[in-house]
C-alpha positions in Angstrom: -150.7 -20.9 37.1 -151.9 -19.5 40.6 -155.4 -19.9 41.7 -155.8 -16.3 41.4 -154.1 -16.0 38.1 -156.5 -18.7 36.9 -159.4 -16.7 38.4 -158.1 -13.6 36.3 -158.0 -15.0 33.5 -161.0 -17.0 33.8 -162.6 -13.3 34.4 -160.6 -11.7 31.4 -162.4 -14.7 28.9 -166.1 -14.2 30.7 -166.6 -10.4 30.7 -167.0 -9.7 26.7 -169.2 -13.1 26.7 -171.3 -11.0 29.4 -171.7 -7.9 27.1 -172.8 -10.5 24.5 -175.3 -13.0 26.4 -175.5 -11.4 30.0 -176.4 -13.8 32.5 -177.8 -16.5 29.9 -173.8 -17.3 29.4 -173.2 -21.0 29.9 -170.0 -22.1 31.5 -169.1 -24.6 28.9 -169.1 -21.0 26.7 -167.0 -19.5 29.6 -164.5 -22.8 29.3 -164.1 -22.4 25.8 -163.3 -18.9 25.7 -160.9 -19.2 28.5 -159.3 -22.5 26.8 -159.7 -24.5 29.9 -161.9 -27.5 31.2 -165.8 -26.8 32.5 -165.0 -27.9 35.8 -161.8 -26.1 35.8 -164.3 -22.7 36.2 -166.2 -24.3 39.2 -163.0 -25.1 41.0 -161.8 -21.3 40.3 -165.8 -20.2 41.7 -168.7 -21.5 44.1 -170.9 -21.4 40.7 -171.7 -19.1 37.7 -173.4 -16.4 40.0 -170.0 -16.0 42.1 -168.0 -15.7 38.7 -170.4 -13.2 37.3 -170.6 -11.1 40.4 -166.4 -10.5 40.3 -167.1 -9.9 36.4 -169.4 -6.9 36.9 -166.7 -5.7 39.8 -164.5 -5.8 37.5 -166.0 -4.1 34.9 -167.1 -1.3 37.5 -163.4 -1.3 38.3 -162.2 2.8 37.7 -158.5 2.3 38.2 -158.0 3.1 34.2 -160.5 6.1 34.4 -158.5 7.7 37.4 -155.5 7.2 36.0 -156.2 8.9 32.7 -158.0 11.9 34.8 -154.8 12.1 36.6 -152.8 12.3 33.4 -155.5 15.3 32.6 -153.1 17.2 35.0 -150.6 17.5 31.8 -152.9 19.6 30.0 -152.0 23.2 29.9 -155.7 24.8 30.9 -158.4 23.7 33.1 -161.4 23.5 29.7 -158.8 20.9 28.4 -157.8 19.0 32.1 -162.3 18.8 32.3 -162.3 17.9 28.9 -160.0 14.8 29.1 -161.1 13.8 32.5 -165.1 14.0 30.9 -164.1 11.6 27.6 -162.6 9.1 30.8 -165.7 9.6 32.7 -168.0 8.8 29.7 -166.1 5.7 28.5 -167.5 4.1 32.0 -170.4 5.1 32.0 -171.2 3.6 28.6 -169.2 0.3 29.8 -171.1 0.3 32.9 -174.5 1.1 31.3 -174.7 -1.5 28.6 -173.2 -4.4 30.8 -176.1 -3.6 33.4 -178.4 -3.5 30.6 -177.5 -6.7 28.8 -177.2 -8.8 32.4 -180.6 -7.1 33.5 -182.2 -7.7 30.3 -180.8 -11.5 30.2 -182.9 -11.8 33.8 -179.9 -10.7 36.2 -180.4 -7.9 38.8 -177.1 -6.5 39.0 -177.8 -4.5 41.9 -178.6 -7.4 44.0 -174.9 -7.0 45.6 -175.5 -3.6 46.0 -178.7 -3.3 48.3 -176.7 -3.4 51.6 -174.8 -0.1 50.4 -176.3 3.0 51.0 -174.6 6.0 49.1 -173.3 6.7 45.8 -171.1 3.9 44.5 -167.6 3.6 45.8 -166.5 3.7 42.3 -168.2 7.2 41.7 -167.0 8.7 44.8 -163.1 8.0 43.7 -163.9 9.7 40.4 -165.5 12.3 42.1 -162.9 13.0 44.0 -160.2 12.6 41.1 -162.1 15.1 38.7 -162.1 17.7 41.8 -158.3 17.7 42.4 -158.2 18.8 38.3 -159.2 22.6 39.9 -156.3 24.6 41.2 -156.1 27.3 43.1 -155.6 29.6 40.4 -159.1 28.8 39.2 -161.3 31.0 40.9 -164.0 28.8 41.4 -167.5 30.3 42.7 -167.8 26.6 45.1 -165.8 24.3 46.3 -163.7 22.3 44.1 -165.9 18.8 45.0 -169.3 20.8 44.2 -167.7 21.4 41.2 -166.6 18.3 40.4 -169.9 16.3 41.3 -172.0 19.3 39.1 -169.7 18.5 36.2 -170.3 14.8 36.7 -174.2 15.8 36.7 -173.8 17.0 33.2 -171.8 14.3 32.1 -174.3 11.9 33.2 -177.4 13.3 31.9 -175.6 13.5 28.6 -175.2 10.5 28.3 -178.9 9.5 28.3 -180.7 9.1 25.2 -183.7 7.9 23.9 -186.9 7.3 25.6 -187.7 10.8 26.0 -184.4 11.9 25.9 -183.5 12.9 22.7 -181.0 11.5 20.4 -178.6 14.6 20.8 -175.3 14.9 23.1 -172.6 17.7 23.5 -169.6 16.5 23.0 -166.7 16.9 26.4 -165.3 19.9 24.8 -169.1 21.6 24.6 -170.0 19.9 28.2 -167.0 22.2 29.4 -167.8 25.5 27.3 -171.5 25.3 28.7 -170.3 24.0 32.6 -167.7 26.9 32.9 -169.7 29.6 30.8 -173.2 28.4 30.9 -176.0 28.5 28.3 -176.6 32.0 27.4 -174.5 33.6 24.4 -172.1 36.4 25.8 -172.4 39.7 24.7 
């Protein structure tokens, strides 16, 4: 196996032991799950904190999100191309969320890595951009198609918050597109 395969798979056996124990995984847990030696992991990594930090990377990763938005394209209207893109835009966001709650809640700042970067995440920007190139130019939009797409992603986001002052309620993406492209008010 190449190095890098061994690192892949080393990160494919960590990631679900870090939505179970967060940081406080050990690596002789790590080495089991992977079915390789203890020091096998440290000659993959530097330490633990290296092999975490390319865990939550890869668990930020969106490839699998922008690929199903694109596939949204298929759909025959734009409620059900927002739809789609809005159930793949949700499924990371509750990945992302409860990883960064488990490693922050296990003592791990998982923003650490980020402090140098000033802007919304990479990540967010290529969905962003994917969910925008959903609207066509048959869709009459009132603003531009990235407005739209970033106002959408406001919804989505907020909607997925609950609790703690929050409320236990969501819409579902079908009833996040009703209200985003006809608003709150009932039509005459």
């Amino acid at each position: 196996m190449s190095p890098e395969d061994r690192r892949e798979a080393i990160v494919a056996a960590t990631v679900p032991l870090l939505f179970t124990h967060g940081a406080n995984v050990t690596t002789s847990q790590i080495a089991k799950a992977a079915g390789i030696a203890e020091g096998t992991v440290f000659r993959a990594f530097k330490d633990k904190q290296e092999l975490i930090r390319t865990c939550v990377r890869s668990v930020l990763g969106v490839d699998s999100e922008l690929e199903l938005i694109e596939q949204a394209r298929q759909a025959d209207t734009l409620a059900e191309r927002l739809s789609w893109a809005i159930s793949a835009v949700s499924g990371y966001l509750d990945r992302m969320w409860k990883l960064m709650s488990v490693l922050r809640d296990s003592g791990y700042d998982p923003h650490d890595e980020r402090r140098e970067h000033k802007g919304p995440p990479v990540e967010m920007q290529r969905i962003v951009e994917r969910v925008a190139s959903l609207f066509g130019p048959d869709d009459d939009l009132r603003v531009d198609p990235s407005l739209a797409a970033r106002l959408l992603l406001g919804l989505v986001f907020t909607n997925r918050m609950q609790g703690d002052g929050f409320g236990d309620a969501t819409a579902g993406a079908d009833q996040l597109v009703e209200l985003f492209l006809h608003g709150v008010l009932k039509q005459d």
